[in-house]
Every structure is written in structure tokens, then in C-alpha cells.
C-alpha positions as CSV (number, residue, x, y, z in Angstrom):
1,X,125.2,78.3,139.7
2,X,127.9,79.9,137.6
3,X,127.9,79.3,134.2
4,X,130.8,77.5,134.1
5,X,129.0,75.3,135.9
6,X,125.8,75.4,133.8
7,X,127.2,73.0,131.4
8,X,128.0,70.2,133.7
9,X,124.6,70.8,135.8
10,X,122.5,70.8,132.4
11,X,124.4,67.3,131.0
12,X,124.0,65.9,134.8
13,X,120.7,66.1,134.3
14,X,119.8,65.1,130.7
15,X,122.1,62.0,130.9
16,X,119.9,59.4,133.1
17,X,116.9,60.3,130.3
18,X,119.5,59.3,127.3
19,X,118.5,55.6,126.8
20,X,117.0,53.8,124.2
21,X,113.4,53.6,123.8
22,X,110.1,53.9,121.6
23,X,107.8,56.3,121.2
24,X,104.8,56.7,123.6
25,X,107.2,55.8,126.8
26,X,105.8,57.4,129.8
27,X,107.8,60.8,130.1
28,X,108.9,62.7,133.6
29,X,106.7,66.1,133.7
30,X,110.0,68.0,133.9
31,X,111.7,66.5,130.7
32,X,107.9,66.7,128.6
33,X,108.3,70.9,129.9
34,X,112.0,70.9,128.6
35,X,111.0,69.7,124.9
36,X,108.4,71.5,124.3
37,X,110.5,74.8,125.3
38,X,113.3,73.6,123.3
39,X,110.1,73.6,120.4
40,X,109.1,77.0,121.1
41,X,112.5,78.6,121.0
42,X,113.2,76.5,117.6
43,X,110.3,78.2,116.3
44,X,110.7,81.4,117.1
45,X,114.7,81.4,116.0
46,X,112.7,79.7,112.7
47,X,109.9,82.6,112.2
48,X,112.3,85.4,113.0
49,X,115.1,84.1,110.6
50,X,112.0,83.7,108.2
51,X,110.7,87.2,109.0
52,X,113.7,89.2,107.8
53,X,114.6,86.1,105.1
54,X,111.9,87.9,102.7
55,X,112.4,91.8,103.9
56,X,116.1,90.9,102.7
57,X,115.0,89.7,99.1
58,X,113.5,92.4,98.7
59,X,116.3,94.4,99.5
60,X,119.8,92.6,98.6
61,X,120.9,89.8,95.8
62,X,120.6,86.5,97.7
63,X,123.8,85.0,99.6
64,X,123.5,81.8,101.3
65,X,125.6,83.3,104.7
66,X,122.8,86.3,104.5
67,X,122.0,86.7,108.8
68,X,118.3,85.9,108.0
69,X,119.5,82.0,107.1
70,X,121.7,82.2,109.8
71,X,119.1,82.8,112.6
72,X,117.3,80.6,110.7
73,X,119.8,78.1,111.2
74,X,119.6,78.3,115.0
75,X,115.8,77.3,115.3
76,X,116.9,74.1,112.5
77,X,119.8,73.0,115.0
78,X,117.8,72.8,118.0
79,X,115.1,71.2,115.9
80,X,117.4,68.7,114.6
81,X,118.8,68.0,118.3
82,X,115.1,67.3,119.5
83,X,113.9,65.2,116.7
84,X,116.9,63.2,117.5
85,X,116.2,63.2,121.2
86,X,112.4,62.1,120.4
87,X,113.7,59.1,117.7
88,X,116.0,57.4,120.1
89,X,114.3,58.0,123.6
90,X,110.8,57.8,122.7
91,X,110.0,60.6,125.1
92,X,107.6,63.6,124.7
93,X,105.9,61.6,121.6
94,X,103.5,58.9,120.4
95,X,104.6,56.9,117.2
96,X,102.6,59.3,115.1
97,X,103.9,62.2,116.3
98,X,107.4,61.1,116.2
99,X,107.1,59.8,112.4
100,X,105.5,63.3,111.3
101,X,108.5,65.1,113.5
102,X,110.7,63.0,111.8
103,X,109.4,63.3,108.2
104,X,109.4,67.1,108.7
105,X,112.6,67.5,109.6
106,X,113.9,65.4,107.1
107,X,112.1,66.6,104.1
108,X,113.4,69.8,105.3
109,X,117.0,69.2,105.2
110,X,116.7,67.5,102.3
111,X,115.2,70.9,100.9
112,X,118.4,72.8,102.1
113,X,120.7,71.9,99.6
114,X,118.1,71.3,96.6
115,X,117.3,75.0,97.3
116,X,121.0,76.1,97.0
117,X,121.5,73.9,93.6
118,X,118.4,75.6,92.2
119,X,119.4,79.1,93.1
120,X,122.9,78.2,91.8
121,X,121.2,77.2,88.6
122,X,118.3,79.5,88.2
123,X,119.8,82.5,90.3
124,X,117.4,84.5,92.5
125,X,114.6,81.5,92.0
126,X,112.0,85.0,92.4
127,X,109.1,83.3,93.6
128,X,108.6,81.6,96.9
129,X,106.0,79.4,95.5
130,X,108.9,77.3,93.1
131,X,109.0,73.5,94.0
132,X,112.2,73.9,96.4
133,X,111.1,76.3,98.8
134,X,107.6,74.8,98.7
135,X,109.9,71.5,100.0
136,X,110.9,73.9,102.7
137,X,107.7,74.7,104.1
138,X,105.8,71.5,103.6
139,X,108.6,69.8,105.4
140,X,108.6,72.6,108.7
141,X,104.3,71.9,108.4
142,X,105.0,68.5,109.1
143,X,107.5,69.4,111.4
144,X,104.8,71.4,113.9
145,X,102.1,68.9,113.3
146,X,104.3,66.1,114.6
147,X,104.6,68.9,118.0
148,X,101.1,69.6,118.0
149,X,100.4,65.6,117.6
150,X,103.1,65.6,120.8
151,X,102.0,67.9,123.2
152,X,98.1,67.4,122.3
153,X,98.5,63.7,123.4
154,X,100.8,64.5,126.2
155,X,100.2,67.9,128.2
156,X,98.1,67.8,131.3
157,X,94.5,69.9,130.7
158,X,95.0,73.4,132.1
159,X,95.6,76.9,131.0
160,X,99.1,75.8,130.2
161,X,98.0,73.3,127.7
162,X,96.0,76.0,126.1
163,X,98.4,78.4,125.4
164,X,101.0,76.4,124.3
165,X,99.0,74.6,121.7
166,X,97.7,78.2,120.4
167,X,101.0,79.2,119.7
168,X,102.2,76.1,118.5
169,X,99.0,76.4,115.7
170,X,100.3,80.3,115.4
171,X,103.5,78.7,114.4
172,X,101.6,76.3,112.0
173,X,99.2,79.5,110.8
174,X,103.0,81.9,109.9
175,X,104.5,79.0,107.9
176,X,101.6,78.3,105.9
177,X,101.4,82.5,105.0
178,X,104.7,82.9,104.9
179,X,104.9,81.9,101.0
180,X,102.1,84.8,100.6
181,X,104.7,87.3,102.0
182,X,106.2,87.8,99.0
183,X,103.0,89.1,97.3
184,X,102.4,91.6,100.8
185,X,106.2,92.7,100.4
186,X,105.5,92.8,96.1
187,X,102.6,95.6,96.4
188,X,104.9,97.3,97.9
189,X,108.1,97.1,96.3
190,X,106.0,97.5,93.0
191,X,104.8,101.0,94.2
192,X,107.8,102.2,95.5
193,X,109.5,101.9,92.0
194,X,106.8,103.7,90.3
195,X,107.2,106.4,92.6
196,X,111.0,106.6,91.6
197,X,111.6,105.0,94.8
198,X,113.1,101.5,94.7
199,X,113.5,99.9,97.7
200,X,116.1,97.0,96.6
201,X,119.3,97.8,95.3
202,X,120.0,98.4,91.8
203,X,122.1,94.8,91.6
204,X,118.9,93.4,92.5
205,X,117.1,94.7,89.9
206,X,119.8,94.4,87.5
207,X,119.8,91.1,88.4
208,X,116.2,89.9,89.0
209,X,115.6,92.0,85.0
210,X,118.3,89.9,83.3
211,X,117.3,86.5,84.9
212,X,114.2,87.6,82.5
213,X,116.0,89.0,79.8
214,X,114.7,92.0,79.6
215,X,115.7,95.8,80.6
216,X,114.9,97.0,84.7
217,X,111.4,98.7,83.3
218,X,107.6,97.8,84.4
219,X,107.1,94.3,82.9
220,X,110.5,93.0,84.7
221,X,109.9,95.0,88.3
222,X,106.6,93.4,88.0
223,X,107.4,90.2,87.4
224,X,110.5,90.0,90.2
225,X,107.0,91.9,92.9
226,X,104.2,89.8,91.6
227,X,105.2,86.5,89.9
228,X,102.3,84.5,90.6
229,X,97.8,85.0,89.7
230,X,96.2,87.4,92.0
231,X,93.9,84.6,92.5
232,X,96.7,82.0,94.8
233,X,97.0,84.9,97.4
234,X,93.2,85.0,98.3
235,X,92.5,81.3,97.5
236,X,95.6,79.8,99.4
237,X,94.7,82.3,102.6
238,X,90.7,81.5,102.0
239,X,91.7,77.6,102.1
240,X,94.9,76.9,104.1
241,X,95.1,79.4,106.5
242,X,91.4,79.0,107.3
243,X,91.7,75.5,107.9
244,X,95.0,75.8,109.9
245,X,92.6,77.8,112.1
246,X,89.7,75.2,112.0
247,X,92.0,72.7,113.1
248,X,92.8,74.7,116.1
249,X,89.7,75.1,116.9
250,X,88.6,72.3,117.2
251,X,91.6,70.7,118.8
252,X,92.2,73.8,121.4
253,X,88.7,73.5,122.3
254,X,88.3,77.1,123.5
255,X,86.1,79.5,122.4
256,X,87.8,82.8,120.6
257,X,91.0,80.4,119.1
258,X,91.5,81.2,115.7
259,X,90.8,84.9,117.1
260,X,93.4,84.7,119.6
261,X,96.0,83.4,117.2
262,X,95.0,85.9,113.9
263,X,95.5,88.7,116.3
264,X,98.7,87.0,117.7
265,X,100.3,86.8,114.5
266,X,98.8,90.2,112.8
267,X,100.4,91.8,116.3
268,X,103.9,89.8,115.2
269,X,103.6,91.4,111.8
270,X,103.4,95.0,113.1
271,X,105.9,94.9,115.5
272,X,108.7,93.0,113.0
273,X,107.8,96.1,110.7
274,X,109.1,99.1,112.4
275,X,111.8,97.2,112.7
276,X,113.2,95.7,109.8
277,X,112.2,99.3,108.4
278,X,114.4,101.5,110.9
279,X,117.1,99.3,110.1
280,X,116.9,99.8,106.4
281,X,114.4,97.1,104.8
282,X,111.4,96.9,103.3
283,X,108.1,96.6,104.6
284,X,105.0,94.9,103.9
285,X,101.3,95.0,103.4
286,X,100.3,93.4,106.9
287,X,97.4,91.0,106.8
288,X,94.9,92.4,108.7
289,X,92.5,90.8,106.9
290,X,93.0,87.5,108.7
291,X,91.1,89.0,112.1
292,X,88.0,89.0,110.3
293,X,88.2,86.0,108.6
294,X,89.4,84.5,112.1
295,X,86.3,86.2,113.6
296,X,84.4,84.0,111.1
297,X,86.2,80.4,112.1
298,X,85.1,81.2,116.0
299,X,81.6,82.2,114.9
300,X,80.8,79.0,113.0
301,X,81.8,77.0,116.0
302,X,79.2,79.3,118.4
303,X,76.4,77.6,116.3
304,X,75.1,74.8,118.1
305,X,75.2,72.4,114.0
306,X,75.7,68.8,113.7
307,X,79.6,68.6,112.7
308,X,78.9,67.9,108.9
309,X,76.7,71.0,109.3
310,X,78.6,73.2,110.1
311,X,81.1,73.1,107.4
312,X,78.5,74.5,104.8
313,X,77.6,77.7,107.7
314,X,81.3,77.8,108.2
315,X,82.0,77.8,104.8
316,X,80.3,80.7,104.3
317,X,81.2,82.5,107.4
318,X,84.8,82.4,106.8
319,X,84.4,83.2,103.0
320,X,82.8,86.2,103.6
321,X,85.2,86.9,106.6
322,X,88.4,86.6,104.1
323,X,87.0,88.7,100.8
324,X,85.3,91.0,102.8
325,X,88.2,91.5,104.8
326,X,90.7,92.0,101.8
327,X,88.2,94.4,100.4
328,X,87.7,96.4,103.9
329,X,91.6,96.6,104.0
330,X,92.1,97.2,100.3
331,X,89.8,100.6,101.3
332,X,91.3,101.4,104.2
333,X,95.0,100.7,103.8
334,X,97.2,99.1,101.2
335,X,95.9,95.2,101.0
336,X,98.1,92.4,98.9
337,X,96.5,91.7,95.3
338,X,94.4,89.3,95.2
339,X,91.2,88.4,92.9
340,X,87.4,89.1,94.5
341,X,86.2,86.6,91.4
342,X,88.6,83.4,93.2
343,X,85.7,83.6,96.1
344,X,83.9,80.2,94.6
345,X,86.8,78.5,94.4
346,X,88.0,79.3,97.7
347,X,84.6,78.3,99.1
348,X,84.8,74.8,97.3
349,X,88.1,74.3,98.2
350,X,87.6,75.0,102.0
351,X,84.4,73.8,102.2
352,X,85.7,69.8,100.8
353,X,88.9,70.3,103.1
354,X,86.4,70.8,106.1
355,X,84.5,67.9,105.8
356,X,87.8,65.8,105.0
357,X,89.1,67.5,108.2
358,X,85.5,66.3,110.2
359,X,86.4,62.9,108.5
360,X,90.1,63.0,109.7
361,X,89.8,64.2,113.4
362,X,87.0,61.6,114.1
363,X,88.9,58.9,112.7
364,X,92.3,60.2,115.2
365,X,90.5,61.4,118.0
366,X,91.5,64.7,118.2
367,X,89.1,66.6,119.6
368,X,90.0,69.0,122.5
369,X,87.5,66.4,124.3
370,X,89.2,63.5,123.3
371,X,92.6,64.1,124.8
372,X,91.0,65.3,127.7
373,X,89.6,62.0,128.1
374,X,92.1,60.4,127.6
375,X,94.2,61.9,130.0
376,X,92.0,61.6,132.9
């Protein structure tokens, strides 16, 4: 097939699928492999617009047309074409996967231009944790869960299955640290200026000290690196992350999960690294810490404990897995900042998001065991 061709062959096909239906229709195996890949290559347009999105802040005043949005862009245009494609077909979804799809995608286009009023207003908006990016991420976390929801319910058991609902929750695990990047790029922007080595150019720091009002000395390079407590770095990893992780566990069903995707997305990290470096950008404290506290999430579930058990062992398991992690790393090479006295707050946080989570996948059925059941 040429590709002049390819168009014609490609609409040939999709066109008998494009009628009007509701969710939970009974979808061909070809078209359920189709969306799903159409997913995965959203993502990954998503995570590597994402990736270089923060290296760039740290580098270069913001611009809307910056190539980091634009890749960005890509992964939002396919996802806006398959949450369409869901909504009026009813293929590839149930109704609660196609409502979270929906409310993801929404919520994050509705983010769009509220971020773009509030950097035209407040100008570099420094912290990734303000209310309009944390729009942006809530409404991609939706987004995946509506996929995961999608293919959970729908894939045939098998290897495939497996993988692709790993990497869907390594999706889920990136968005969720991706706020956190900015204190892992922050350690080390703050460092590079007190060696008389800034990384970003002096616009940016003219500009991030005056949105401040104050000179480009300590307090302002400081605030622009590290706007936010020590403590939300180790307390939204310790909580979030670890529960992101959990979930997968528990609805992969396979021993070694939250292992396999820590060590998937710490291997992301370290490869995007070299490269945004060689190219001219900053890098980042990688989060190595995250294989240990994995470890700790795929240990828990190796004890044979009643499921409202285990979140108290777990608990502790994956608290010691994340402090002691960040404290290993912190030794051993440069870790983000983040508070070793947060540790009972992280433990009571996760600990009452676990048994909400026990609470929650009962009540939906979404054990690995479930959908396997219900499939046969």
C-alpha cells in the first residue's frame, strides 16, 4: 500500500464502525487494539511534551508556541479524537469509563486557556502546584483512569493485557510526579547558581526576581527553584504515588508491579536526561527513590493478610521504603528536598487512602480476579 493510498485504506476501514451507539457495546478485537494504541501514542506524545515542558522553564521565559506545548499538543489531539470516538460509538468503553474519559478530557481543555489567562496575569505562574496547572493534571488523571477503567473491563487475560495496563498505570504514576519535577529540576538549578553557574537565562531570572520584587540574589533564585514546603515533595510521593502503585497492584494482579513500573519510569527519567542536557537544558534530580519504595508496595502484597490487614503492614513497608529511600539517595547522589519529620503524616495519609482504596475496589470489582471472571 502506498501512502497515498493509506488515507483512503485507513477511512475504508474506520467508516462501517462510525455509528451511533452507547457505551458498553460489544467492540470487534481489531478496533478495541486500535484505541488503545491510539491511547498509548497520546500518552507518550503527552509525557514527552511534559518531559521537556519543565527542563524548558527552567531554561527560557515561558511562550505559549514553546515545542514542549507543541508535542504536547499532539498527544491532546489524538486524545480529543478518541474521547470523541468513545462518546458517540460507545466502543472500547463501559459507561464509567467513558464518563471519567470524558470528564478528563474536558476538565483539561477547560484548563488550557485558564492556564494562559493566569500566566498572562501573573506572568511565569513559578510553581507547578498553582490551581491552574493542578486543573491540568487532575483532568489528564481522570483522563487515564477512564483508559485503565476501558481496557481493564475489556482486554482479553494474557500477557498482553498485562503489559498494557502496567504502562497505562506508568502513565498514571508520571502525571501524578510530574508536579514534583519542579522541586528535582529546583535542587538543581538552586546549586548551579550558587556555583556561579545559572542554568536559565538571565531574562528568566530577571524576570522570575521582579515577579517578586526583589533583586536576582538568594532569596528570589530560591523562591523561583523551591516555591513550595520541603514536606509536599515527600508527602505527595509517600501518599499519591504510592497509592497509584497500590492500585496497580492490585488491579494488574501480577507479582513485582509497582516494581516493574518504578523501574520503567526511573529508566524514562535517565534516558530523557542525557538528552535534554546535550541539547542545552537542564537536568534533574532523578527519583530513584521510588524503586525502593516500589519494592515496598510488592512486598506488602507477598504477605498472605486479610485485605484490611494489610494496609497497616503496607503502610509501613512503603513508608520506610520512601524516607529511607530519599535518605539513601540523598547520601549517595543529589535527592530533591524533602522533610524526614513529614514521615507521620505521610503514613496517616496513605494508610486512610488504602483502606478507602480496599473500600473502593470491593465496591467496583476491580480486582485483577474480577475482570478475569468476568471475562470468562
Amino acid at each position: 500500500m502506498s501512502l497515498k493510498q493509506a488515507p483512503a485504506r485507513i477511512i475504508g476501514w474506520a467508516l462501517p464502525y462510525w455509528t451511533r451507539g452507547t457505551a458498553g457495546r460489544e467492540t470487534p478485537a481489531e478496533l478495541f487494539r486500535v484505541l488503545y494504541l491510539g491511547w498509548l501514542v497520546a500518552f507518550v506524545f503527552k509525557v514527552l511534551g511534559s518531559s521537556w515542558d519543565v527542563s524548558w522553564h527552567f531554561r527560557w521565559i515561558r511562550d505559549d508556541l514553546a515545542p514542549p506545548h507543541l508535542l504536547n499538543t499532539v498527544g491532546t489531539v489524538i486524545a480529543v479524537g478518541l474521547t470523541i470516538v468513545h462518546w458517540y460509538t460507545g466502543y472500547g468503553v463501559d459507561r464509567t469509563a467513558s464518563r471519567l474519559i470524558q470528564w478528563g478530557t474536558g476538565t483539561f481543555l477547560i484548563a488550557v486557556p485558564l492556564d494562559l489567562i493566569n500566566h498572562r496575569i501573573n506572568g511565569l505562574d513559578i510553581t507547578a502546584w498553582s490551581p491552574s496547572h493542578a486543573l491540568l493534571f487532575i483532568g489528564t488523571a481522570f483522563m487515564i483512569a477512564g483508559v485503565i477503567r476501558g481496557y481493564f473491563v475489556g482486554a482479553p487475560a494474557g500477557r498482553m493485557r498485562t503489559t498494557v495496563l502496567t504502562i497505562l498505570f506508568g502513565f498514571f504514576l508520571e502525571n501524578a510526579i510530574f508536579p514534583s519535577q519542579h522541586q528535582e529540576y529546583g535542587v538543581l538549578g538552586l546549586a548551579a547558581w550558587i556555583r556561579g553557574e545559572p542554568e536559565a537565562e538571565p531574562a528568566l531570572l530577571d524576570f522570575a526576581a521582579e515577579t517578586l520584587n526583589r533583586p536576582v540574589d538568594l532569596v528570589a533564585i530560591q523562591n523561583f527553584s523551591l516555591p513550595v514546603p520541603d514536606a509536599v515533595y515527600s508527602v505527595w510521593a509517600g501518599v499519591v504515588g504510592m497509592i497509584i502503585l497500590v492500585m496497580a497492584r492490585i488491579m494488574v494482579g501480577r507479582t513485582g508491579t509497582a516494581t516493574m513500573i518504578a523501574l520503567g519510569y526511573v529508566a524514562y527519567r535517565m534516558l530523557i536526561w542525557p538528552l535534554l542536557v546535550v541539547i542545552g537544558f537542564p537536568g534533574s534530580a532523578i527519583p530513584f527513590f521510588l524503586i525502593l519504595a516500589a519494592i515496598a508496595v510488592d512486598l506488602a502484597f507477598l504477605i498472605p493478610l486479610p485485605a484490611y490487614i494489610r494496609p497497616l503492614v503496607g503502610t509501613a513497608l512503603i513508608t520506610g521504603g520512601v524516607y529511607g529511600g530519599l535518605y539513601l539517595q540523598d547520601l549517595l547522589v543529589e535527592a530533591p528536598p524533602y522533610a524526614p519529620g513529614s514521615w507521620p503524616l505521610a503514613a496517616g495519609l496513605l494508610l486512610a487512602t488504602w483502606l478507602l482504596t480496599e473500600l473502593f475496589v470491593r465496591r467496583y470489582r476491580l480486582r485483577a480476579e474480577d475482570a478475569v471472571a468476568e471475562l470468562r
